[in-house]
Kinemage of the C-alpha trace (Angstrom):
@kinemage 1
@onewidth
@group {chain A} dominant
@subgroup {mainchain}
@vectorlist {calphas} color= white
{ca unk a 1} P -2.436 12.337 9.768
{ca unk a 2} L -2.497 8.922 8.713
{ca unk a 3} L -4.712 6.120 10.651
{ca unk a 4} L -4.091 2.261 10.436
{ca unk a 5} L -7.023 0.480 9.008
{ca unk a 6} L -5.356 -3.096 8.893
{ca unk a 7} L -1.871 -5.194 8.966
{ca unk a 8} L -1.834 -7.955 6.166
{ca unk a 9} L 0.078 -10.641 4.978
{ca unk a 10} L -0.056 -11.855 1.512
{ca unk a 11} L 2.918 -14.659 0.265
{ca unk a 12} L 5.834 -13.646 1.531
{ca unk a 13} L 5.217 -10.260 2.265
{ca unk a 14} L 3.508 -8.127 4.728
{ca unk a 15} L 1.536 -4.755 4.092
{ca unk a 16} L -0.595 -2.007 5.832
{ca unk a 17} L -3.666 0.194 4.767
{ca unk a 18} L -3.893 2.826 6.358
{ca unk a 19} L -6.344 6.291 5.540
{ca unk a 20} L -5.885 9.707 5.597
{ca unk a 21} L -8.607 12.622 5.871
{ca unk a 22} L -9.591 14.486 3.188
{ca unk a 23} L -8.297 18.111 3.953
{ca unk a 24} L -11.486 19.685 1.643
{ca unk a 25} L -13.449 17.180 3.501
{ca unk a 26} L -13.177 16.060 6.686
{ca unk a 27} L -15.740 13.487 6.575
{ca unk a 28} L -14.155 11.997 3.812
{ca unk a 29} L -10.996 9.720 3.940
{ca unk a 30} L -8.724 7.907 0.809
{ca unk a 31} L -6.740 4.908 1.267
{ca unk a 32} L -3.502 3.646 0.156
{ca unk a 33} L -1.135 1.231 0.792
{ca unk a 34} L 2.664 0.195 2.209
{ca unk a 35} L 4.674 -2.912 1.474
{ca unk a 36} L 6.985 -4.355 3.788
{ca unk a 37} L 10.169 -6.134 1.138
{ca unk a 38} L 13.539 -7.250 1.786
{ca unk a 39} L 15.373 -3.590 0.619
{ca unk a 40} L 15.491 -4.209 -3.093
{ca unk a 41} L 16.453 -1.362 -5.379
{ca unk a 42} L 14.730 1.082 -5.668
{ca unk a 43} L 13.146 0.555 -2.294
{ca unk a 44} L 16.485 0.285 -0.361
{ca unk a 45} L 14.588 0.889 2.851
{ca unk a 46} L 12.785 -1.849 2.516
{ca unk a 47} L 9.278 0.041 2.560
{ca unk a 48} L 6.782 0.146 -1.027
{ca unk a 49} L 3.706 3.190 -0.222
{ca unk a 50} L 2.089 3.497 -3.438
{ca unk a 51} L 1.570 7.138 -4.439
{ca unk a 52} L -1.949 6.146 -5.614
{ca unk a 53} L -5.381 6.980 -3.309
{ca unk a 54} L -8.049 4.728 -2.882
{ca unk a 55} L -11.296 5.400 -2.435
{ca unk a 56} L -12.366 1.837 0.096
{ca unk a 57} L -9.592 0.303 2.024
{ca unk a 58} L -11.055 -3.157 -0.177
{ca unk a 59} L -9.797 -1.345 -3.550
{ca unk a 60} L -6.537 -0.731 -1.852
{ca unk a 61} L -5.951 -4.022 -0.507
{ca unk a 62} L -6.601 -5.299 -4.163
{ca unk a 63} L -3.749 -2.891 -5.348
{ca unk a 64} L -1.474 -3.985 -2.629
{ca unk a 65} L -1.963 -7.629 -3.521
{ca unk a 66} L -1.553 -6.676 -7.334
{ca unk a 67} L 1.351 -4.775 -7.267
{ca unk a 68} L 3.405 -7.555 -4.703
{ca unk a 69} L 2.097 -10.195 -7.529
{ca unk a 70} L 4.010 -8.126 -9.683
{ca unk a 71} L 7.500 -8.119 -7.490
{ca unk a 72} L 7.479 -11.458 -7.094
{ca unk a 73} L 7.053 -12.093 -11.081
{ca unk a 74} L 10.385 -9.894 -10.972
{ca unk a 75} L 8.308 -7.275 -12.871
{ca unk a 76} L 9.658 -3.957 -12.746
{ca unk a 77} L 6.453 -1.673 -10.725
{ca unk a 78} L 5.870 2.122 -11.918
């Protein structure tokens, strides 16, 4: 199950980290990230969670501030 670690706004655009337990170990969580856009192709729902895990909410924050660098650049994001 997922936990919130923080809500964030960078630019334009806001975004969460949130955690999740490592099932192997419990003591142990990753991190990732979810943008909040406007419903752009191919995110029509208007959500961005990267399929990458972190292993510090601080590396994930960096990613999350990367990759919506990247939209606004009108980069295409893998």
């Amino acid at each position: 199950m997922e936990t919130l670690i923080s809500e964030e706004k960078y630019s334009c655009y806001e975004f969460d980290i949130c955690s999740y337990p490592d099932d192997g170990y419990p003591s142990k969580k990753y991190y990732f990230y979810k943008i909040y856009g406007h419903g752009c192709p191919p995110y029509d729902d208007g959500i961005i969670e990267t399929d990458e895990q972190f292993e510090t909410a601080q590396e994930a924050r960096f990613a999350a501030i990367g990759h919506i660098t990247k939209l606004e650049e009108g980069a295409d994001y893998d």
